[in-house]
PDBQT receptor file of N, H, CA, C and O in Angstrom, charges set to zero:
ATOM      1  N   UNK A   1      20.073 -59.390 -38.320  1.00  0.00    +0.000 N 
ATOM      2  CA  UNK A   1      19.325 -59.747 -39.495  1.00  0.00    +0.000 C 
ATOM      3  C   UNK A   1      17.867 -59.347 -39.284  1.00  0.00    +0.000 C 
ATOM      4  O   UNK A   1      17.296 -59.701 -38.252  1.00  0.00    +0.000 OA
ATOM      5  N   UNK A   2      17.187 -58.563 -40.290  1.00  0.00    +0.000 N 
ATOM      6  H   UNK A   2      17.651 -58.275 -41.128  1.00  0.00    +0.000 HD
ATOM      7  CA  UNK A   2      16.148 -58.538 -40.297  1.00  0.00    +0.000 C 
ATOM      8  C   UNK A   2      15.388 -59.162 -41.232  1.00  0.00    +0.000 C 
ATOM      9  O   UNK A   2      15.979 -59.484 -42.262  1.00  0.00    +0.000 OA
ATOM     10  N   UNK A   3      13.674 -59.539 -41.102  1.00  0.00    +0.000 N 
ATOM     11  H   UNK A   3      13.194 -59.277 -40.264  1.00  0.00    +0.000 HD
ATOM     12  CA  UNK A   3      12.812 -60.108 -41.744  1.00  0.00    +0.000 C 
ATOM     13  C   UNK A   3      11.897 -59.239 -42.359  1.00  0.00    +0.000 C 
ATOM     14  O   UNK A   3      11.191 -58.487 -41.688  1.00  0.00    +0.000 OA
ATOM     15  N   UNK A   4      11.846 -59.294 -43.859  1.00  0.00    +0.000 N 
ATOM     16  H   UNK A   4      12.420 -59.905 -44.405  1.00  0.00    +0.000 HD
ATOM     17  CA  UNK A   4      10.699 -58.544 -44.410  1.00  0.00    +0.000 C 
ATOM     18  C   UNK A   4       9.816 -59.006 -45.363  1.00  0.00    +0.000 C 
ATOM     19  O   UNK A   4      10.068 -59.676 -46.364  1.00  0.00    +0.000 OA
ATOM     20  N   UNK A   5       8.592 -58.522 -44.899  1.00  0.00    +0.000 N 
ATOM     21  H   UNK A   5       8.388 -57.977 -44.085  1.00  0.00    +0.000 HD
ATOM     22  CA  UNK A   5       7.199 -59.241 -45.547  1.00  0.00    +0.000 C 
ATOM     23  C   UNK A   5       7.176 -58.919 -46.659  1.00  0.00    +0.000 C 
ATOM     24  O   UNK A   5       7.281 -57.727 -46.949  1.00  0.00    +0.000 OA
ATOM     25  N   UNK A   6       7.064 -59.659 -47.389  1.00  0.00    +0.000 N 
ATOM     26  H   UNK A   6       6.978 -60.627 -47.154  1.00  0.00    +0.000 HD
ATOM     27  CA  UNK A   6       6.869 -59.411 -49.163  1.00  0.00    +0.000 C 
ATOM     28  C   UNK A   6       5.051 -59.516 -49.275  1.00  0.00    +0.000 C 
ATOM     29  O   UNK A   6       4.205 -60.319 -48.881  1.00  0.00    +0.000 OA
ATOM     30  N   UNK A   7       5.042 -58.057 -50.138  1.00  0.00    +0.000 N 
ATOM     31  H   UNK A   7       5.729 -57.405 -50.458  1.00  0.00    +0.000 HD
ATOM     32  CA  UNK A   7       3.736 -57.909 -49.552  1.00  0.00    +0.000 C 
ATOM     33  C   UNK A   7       2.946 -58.495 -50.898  1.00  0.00    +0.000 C 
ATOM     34  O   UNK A   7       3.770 -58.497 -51.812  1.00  0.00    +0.000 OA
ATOM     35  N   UNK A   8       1.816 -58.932 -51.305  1.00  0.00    +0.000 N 
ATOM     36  H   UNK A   8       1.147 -58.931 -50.562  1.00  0.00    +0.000 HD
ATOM     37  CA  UNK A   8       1.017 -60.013 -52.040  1.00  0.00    +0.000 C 
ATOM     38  C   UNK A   8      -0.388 -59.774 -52.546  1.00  0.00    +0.000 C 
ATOM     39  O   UNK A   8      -1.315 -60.458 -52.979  1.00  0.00    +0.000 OA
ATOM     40  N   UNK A   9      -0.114 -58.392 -52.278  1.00  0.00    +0.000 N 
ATOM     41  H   UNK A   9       0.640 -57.836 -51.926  1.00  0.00    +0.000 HD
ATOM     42  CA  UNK A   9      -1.057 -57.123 -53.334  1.00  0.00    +0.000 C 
ATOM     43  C   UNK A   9      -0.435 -56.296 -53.730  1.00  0.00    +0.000 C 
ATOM     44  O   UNK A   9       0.626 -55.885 -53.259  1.00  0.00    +0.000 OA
ATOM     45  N   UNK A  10      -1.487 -55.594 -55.471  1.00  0.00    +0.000 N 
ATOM     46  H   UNK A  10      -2.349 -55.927 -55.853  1.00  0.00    +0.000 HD
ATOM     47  CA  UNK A  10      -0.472 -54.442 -55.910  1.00  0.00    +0.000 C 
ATOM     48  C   UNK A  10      -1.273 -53.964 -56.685  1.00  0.00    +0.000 C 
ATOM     49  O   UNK A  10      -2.276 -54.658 -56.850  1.00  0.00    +0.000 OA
ATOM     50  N   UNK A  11      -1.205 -52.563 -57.516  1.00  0.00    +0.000 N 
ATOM     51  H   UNK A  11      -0.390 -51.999 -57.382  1.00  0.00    +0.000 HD
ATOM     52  CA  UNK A  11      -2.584 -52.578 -58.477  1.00  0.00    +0.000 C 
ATOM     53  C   UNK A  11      -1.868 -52.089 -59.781  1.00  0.00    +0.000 C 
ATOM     54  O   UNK A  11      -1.028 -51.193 -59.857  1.00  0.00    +0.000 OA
ATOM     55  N   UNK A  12      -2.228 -52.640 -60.502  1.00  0.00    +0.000 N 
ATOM     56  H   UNK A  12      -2.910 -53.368 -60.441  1.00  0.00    +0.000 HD
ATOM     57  CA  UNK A  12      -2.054 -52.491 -61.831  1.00  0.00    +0.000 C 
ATOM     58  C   UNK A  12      -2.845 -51.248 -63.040  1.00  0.00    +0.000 C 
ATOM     59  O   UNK A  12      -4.076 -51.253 -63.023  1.00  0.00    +0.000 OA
ATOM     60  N   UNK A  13      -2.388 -50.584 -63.695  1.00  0.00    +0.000 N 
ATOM     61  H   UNK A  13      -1.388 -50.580 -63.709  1.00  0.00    +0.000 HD
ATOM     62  CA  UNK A  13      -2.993 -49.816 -64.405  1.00  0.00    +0.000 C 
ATOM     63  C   UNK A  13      -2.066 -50.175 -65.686  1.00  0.00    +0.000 C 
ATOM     64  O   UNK A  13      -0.843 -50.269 -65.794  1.00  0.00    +0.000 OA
ATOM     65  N   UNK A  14      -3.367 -50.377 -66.828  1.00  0.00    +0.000 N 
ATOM     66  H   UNK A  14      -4.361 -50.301 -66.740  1.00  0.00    +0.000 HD
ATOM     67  CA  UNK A  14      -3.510 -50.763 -68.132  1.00  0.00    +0.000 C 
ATOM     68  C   UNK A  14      -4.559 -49.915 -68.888  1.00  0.00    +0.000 C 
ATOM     69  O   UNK A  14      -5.574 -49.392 -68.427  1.00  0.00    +0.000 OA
ATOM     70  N   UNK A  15      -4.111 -49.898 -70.084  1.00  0.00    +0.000 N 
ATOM     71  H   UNK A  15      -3.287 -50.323 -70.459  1.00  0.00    +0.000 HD
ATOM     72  CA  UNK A  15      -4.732 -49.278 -71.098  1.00  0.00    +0.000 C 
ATOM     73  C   UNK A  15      -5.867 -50.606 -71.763  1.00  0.00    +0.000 C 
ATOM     74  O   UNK A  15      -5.225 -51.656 -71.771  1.00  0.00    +0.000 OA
ATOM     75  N   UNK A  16      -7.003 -50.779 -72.183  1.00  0.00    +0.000 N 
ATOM     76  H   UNK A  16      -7.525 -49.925 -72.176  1.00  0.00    +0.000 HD
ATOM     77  CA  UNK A  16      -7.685 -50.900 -73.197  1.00  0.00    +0.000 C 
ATOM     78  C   UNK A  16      -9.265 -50.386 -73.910  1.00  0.00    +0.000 C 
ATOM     79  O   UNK A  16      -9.580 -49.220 -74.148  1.00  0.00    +0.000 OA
ATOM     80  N   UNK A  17      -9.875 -51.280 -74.088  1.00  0.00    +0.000 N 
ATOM     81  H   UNK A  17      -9.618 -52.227 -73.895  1.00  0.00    +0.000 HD
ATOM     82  CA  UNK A  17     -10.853 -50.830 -74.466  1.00  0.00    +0.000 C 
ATOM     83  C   UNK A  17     -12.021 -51.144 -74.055  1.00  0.00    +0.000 C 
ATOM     84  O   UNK A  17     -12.006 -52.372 -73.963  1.00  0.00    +0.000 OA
ATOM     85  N   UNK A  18     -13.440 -50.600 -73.629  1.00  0.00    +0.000 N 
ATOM     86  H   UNK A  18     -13.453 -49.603 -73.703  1.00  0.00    +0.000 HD
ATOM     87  CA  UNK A  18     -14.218 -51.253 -73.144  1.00  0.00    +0.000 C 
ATOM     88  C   UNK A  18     -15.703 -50.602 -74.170  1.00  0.00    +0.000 C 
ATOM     89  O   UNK A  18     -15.947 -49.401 -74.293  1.00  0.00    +0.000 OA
ATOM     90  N   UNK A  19     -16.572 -51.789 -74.835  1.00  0.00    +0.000 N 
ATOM     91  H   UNK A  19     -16.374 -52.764 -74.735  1.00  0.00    +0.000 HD
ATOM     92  CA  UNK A  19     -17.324 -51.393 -75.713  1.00  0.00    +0.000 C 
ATOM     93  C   UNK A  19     -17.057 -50.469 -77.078  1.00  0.00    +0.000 C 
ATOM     94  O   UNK A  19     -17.893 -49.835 -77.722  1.00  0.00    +0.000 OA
ATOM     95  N   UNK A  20     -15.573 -50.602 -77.320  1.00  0.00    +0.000 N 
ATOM     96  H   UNK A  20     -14.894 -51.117 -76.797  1.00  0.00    +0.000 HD
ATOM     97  CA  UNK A  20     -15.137 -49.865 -78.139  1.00  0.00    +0.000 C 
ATOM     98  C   UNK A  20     -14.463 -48.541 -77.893  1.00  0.00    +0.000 C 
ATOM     99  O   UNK A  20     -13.735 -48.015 -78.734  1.00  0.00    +0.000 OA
ATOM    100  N   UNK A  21     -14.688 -48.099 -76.893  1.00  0.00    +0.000 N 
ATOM    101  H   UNK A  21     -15.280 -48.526 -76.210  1.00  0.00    +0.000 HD
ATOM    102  CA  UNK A  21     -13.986 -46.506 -76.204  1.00  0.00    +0.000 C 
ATOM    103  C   UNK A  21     -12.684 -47.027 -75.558  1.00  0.00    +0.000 C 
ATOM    104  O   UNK A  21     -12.357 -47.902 -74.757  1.00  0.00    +0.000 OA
ATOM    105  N   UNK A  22     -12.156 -46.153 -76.228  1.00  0.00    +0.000 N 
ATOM    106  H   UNK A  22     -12.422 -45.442 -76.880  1.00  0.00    +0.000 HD
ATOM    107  CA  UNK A  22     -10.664 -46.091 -75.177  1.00  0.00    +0.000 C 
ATOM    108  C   UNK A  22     -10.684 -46.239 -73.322  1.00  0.00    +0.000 C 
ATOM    109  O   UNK A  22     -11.708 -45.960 -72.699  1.00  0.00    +0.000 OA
ATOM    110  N   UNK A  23      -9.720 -46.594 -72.792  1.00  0.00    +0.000 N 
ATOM    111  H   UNK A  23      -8.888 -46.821 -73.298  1.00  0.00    +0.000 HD
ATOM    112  CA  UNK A  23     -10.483 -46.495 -71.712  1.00  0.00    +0.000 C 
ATOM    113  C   UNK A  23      -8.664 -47.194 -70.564  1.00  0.00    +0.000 C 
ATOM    114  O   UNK A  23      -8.008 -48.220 -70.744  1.00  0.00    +0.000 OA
ATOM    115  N   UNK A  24      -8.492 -46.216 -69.653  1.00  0.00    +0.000 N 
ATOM    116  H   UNK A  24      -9.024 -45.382 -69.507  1.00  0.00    +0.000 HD
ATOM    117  CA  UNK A  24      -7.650 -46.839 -68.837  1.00  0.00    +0.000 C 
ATOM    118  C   UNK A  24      -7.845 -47.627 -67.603  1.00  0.00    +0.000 C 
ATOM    119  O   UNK A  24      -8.628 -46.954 -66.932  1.00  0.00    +0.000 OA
ATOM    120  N   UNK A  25      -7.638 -48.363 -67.157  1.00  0.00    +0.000 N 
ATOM    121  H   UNK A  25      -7.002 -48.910 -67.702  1.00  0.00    +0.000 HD
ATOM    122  CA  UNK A  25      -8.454 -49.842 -66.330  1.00  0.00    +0.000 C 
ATOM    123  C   UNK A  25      -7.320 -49.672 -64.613  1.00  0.00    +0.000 C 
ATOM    124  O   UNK A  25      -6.138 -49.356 -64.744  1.00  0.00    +0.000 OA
ATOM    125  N   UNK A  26      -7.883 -49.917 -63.252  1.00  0.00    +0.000 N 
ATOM    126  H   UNK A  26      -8.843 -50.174 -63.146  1.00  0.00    +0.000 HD
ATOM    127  CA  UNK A  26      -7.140 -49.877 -62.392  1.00  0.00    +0.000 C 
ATOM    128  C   UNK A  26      -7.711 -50.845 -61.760  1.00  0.00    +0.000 C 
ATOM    129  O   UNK A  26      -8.737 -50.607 -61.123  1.00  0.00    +0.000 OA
ATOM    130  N   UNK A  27      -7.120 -52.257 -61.807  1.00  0.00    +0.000 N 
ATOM    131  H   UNK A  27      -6.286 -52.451 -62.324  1.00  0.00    +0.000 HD
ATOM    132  CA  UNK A  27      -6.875 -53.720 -61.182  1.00  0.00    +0.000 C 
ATOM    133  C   UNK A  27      -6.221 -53.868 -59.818  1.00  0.00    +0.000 C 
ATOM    134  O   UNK A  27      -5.054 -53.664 -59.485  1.00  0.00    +0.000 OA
ATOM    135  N   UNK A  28      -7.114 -54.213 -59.221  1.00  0.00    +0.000 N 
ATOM    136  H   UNK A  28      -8.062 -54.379 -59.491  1.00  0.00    +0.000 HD
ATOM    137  CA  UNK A  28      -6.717 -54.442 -57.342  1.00  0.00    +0.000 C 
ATOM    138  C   UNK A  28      -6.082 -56.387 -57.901  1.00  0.00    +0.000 C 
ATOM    139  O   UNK A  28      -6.882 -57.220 -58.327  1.00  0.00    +0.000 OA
ATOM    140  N   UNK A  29      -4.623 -56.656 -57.740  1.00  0.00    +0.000 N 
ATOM    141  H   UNK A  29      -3.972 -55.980 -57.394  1.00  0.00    +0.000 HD
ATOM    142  CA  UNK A  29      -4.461 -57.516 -57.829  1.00  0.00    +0.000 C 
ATOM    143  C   UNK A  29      -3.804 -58.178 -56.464  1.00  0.00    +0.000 C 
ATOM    144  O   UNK A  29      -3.034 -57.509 -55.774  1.00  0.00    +0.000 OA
ATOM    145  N   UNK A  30      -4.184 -59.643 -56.091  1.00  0.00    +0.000 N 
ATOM    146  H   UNK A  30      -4.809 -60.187 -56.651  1.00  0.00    +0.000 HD
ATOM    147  CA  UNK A  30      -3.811 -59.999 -54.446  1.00  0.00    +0.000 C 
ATOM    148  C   UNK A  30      -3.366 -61.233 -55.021  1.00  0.00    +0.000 C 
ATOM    149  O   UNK A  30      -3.274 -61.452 -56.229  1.00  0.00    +0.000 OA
ATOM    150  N   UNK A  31      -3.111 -61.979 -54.149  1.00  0.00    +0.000 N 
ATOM    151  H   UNK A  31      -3.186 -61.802 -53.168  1.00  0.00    +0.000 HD
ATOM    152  CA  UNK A  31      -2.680 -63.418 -53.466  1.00  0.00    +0.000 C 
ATOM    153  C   UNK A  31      -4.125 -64.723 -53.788  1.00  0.00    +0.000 C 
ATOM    154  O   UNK A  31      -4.667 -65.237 -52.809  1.00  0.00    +0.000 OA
ATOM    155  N   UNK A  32      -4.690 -65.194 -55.592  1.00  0.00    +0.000 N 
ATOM    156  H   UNK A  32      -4.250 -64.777 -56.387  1.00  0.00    +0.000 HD
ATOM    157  CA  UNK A  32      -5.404 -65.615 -55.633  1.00  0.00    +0.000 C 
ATOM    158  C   UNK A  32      -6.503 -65.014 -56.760  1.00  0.00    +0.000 C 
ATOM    159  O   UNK A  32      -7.615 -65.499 -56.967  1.00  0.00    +0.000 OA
ATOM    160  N   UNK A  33      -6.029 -64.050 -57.317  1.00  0.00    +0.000 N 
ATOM    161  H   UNK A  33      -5.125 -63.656 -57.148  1.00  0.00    +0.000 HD
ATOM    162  CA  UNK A  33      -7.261 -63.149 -58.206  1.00  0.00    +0.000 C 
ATOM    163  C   UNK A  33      -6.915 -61.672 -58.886  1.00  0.00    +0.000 C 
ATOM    164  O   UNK A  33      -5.761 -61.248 -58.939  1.00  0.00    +0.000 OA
ATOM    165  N   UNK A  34      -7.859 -61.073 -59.308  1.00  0.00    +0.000 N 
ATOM    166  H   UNK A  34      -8.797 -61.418 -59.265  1.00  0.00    +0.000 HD
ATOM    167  CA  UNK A  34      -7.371 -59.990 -59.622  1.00  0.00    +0.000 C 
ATOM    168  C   UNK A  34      -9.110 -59.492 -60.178  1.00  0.00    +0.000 C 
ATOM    169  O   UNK A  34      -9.904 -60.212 -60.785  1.00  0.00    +0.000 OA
ATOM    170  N   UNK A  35      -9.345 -57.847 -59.667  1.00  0.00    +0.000 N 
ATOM    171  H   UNK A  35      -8.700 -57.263 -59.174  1.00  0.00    +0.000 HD
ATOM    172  CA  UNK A  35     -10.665 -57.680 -59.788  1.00  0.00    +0.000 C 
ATOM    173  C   UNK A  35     -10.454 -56.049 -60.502  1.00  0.00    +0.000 C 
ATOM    174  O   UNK A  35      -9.315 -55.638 -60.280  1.00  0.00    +0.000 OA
ATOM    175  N   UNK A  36     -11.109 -55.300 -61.108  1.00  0.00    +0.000 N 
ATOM    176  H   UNK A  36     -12.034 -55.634 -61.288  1.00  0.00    +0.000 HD
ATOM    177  CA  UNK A  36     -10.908 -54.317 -61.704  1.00  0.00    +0.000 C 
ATOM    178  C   UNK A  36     -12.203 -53.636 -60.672  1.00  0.00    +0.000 C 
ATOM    179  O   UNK A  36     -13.332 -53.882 -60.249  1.00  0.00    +0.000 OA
ATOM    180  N   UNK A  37     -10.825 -52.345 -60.627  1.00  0.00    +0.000 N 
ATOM    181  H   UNK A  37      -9.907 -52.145 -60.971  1.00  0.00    +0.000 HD
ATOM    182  CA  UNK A  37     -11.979 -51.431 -59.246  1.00  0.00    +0.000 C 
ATOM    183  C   UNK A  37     -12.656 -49.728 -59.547  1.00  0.00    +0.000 C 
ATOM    184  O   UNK A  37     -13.216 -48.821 -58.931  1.00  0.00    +0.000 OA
ATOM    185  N   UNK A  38     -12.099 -50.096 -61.075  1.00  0.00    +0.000 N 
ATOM    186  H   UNK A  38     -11.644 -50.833 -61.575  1.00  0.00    +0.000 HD
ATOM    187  CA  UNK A  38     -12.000 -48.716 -61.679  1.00  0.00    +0.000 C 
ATOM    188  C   UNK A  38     -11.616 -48.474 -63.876  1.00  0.00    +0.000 C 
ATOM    189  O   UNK A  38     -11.206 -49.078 -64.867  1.00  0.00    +0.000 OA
ATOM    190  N   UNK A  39     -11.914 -47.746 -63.617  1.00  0.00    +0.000 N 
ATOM    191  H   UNK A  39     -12.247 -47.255 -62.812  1.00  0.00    +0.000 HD
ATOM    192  CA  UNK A  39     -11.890 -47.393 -64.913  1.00  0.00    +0.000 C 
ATOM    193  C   UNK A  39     -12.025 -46.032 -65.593  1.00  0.00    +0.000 C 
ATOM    194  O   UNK A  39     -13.183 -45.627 -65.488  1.00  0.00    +0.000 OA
ATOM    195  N   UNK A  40     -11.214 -45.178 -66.266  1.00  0.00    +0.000 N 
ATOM    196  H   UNK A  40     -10.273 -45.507 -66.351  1.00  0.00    +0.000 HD
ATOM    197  CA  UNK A  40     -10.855 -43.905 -66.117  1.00  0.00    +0.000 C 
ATOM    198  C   UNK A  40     -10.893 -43.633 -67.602  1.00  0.00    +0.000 C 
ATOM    199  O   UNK A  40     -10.732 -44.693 -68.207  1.00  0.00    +0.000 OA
ATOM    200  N   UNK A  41     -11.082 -42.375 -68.588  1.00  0.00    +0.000 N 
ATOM    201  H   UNK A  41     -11.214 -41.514 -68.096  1.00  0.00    +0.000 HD
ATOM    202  CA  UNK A  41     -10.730 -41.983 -69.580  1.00  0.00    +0.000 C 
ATOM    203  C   UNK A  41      -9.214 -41.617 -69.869  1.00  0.00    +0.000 C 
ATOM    204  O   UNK A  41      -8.583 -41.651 -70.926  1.00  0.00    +0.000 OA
ATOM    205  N   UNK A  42      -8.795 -41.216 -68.450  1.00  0.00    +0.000 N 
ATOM    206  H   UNK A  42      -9.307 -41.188 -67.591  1.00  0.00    +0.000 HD
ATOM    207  CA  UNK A  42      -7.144 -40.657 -68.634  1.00  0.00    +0.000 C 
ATOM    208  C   UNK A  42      -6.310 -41.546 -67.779  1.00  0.00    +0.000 C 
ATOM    209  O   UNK A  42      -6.877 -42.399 -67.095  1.00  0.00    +0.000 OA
ATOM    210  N   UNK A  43      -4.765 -41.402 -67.750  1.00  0.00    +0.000 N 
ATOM    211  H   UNK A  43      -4.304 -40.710 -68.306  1.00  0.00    +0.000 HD
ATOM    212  CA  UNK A  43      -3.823 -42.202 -67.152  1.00  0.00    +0.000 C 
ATOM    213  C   UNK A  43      -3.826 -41.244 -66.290  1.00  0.00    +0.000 C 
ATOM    214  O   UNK A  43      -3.459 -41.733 -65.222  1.00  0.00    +0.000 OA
ATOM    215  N   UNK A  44      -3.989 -40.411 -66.202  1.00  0.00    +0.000 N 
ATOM    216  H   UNK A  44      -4.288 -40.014 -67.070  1.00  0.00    +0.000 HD
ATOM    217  CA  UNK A  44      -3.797 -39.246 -65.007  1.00  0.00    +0.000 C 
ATOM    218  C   UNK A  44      -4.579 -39.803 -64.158  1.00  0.00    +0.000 C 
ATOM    219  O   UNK A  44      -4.031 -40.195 -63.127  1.00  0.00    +0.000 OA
ATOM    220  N   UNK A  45      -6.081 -40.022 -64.295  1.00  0.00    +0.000 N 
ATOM    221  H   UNK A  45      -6.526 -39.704 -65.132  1.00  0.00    +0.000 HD
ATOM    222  CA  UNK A  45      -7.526 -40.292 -63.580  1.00  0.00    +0.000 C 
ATOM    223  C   UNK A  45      -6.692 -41.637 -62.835  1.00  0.00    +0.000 C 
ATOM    224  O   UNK A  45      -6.396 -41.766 -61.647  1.00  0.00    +0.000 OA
ATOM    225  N   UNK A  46      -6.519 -42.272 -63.616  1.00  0.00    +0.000 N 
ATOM    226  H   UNK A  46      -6.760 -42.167 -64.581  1.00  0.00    +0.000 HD
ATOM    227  CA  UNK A  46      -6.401 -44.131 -63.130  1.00  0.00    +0.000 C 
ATOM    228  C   UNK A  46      -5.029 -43.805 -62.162  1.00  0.00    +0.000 C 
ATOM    229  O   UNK A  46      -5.077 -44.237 -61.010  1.00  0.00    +0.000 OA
ATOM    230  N   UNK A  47      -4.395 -43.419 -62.384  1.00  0.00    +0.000 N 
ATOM    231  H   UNK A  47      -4.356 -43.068 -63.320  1.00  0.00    +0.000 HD
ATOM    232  CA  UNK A  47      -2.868 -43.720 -61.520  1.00  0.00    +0.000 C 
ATOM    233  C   UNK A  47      -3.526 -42.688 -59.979  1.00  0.00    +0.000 C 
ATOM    234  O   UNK A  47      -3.271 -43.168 -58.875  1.00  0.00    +0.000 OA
ATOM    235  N   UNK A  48      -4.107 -41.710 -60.020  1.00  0.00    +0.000 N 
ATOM    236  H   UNK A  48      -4.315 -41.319 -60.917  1.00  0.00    +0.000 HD
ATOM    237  CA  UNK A  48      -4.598 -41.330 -58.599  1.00  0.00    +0.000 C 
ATOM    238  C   UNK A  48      -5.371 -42.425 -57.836  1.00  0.00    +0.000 C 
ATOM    239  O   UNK A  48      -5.166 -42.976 -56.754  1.00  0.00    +0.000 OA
ATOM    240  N   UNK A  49      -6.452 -42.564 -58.894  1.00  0.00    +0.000 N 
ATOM    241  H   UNK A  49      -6.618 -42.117 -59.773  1.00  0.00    +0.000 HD
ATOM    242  CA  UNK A  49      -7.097 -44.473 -57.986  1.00  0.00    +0.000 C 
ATOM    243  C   UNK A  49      -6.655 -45.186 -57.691  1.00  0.00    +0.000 C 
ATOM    244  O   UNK A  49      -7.099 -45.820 -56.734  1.00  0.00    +0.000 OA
ATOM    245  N   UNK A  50      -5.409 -45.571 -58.366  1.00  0.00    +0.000 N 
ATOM    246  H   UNK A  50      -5.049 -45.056 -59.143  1.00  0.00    +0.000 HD
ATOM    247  CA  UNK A  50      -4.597 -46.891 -57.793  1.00  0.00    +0.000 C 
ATOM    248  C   UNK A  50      -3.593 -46.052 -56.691  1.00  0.00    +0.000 C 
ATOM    249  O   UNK A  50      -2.791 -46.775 -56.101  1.00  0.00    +0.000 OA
ATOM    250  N   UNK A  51      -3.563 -44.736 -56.391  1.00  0.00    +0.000 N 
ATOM    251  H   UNK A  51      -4.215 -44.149 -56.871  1.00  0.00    +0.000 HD
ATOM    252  CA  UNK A  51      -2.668 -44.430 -55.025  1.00  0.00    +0.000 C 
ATOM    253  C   UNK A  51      -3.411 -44.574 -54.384  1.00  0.00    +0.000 C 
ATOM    254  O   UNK A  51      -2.953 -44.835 -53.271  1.00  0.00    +0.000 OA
ATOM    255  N   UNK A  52      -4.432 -44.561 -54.409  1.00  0.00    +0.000 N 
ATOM    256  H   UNK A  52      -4.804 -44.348 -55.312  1.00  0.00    +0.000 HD
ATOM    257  CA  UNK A  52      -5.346 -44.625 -53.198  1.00  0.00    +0.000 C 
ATOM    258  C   UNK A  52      -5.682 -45.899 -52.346  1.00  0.00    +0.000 C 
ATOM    259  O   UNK A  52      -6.215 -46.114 -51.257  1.00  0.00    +0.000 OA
ATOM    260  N   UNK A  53      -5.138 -46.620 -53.321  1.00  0.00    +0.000 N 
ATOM    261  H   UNK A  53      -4.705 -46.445 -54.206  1.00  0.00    +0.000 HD
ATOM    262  CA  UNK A  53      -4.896 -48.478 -52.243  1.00  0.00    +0.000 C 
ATOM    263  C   UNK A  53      -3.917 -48.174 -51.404  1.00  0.00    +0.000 C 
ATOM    264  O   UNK A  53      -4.043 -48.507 -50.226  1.00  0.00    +0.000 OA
ATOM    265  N   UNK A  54      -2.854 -47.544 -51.801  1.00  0.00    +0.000 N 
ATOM    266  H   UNK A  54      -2.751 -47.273 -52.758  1.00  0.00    +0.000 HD
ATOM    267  CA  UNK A  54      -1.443 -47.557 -50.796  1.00  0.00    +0.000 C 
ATOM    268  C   UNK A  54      -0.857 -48.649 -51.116  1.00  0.00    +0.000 C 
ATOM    269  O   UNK A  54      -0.422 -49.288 -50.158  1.00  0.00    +0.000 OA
ATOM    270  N   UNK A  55      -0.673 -49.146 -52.285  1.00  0.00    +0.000 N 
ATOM    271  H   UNK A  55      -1.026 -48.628 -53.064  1.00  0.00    +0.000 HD
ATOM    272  CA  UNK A  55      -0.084 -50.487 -52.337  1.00  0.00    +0.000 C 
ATOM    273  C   UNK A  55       0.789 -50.132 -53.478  1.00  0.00    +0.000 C 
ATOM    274  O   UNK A  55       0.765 -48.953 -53.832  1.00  0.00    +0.000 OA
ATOM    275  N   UNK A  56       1.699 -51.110 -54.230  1.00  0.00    +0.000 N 
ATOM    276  H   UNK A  56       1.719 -52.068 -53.943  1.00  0.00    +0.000 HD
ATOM    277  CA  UNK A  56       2.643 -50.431 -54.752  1.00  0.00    +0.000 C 
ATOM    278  C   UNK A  56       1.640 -50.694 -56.375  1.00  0.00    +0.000 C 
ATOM    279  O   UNK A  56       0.725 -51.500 -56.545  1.00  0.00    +0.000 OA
ATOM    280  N   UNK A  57       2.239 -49.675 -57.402  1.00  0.00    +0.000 N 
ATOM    281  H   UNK A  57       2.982 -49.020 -57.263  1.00  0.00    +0.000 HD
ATOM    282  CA  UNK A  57       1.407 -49.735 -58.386  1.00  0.00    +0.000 C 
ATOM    283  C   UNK A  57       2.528 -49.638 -59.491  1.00  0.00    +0.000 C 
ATOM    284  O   UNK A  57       3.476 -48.857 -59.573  1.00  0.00    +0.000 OA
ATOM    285  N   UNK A  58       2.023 -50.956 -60.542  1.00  0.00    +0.000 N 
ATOM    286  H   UNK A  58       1.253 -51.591 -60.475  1.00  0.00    +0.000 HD
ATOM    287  CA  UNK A  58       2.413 -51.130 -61.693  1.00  0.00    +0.000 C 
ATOM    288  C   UNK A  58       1.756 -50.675 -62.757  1.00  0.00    +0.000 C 
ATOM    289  O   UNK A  58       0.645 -51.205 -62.800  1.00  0.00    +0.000 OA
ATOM    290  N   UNK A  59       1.973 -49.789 -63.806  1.00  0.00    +0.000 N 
ATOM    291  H   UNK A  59       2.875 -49.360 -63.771  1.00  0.00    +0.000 HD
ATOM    292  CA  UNK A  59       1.939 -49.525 -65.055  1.00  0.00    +0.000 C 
ATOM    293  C   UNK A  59       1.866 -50.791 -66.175  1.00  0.00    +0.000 C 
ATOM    294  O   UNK A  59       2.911 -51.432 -66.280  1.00  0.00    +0.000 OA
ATOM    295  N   UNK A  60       0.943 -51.132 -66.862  1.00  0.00    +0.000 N 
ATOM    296  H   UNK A  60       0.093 -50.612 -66.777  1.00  0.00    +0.000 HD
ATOM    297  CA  UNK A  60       1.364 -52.344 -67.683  1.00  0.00    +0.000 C 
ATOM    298  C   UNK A  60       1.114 -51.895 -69.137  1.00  0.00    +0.000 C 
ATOM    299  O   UNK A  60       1.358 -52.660 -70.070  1.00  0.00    +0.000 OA
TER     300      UNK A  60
C-alpha cells in the first residue's frame, strides 16, 4: 500500500473584467486563501502563467 499527498494548492484561470476591459485573471489558490498573481488580455497569456507554478491548473 502506498500513501499519497493530496496536494492543497492549485491555480485557477477565469475570465472577467477589470475597470471595464475584458481581462483573463490567474489565482494562486492554497490551503486558507486565494490571491490573484496575474492578469492577461488572452487565455493563451494566463494559462502559460499558471504553468509556471507547477501546480495543477483549473480553468473556471
Amino acid at each position: 500500500m502506498s500513501v499519497v499527498a493530496l496536494r492543497k494548492e492549485w491555480v485557477e484561470v477565469w475570465f472577467g473584467r477589470l475597470d471595464g476591459s475584458p481581462r483573463w485573471f490567474v489565482e494562486h489558490c492554497f490551503d486558507g486563501g486565494k490571491m490573484i498573481v496575474s492578469d492577461r488580455a488572452s487565455e493563451t497569456e494566463a494559462i502559460a502563467d499558471a504553468r509556471d507554478f507547477d501546480l495543477p491548473v483549473i480553468r473556471v
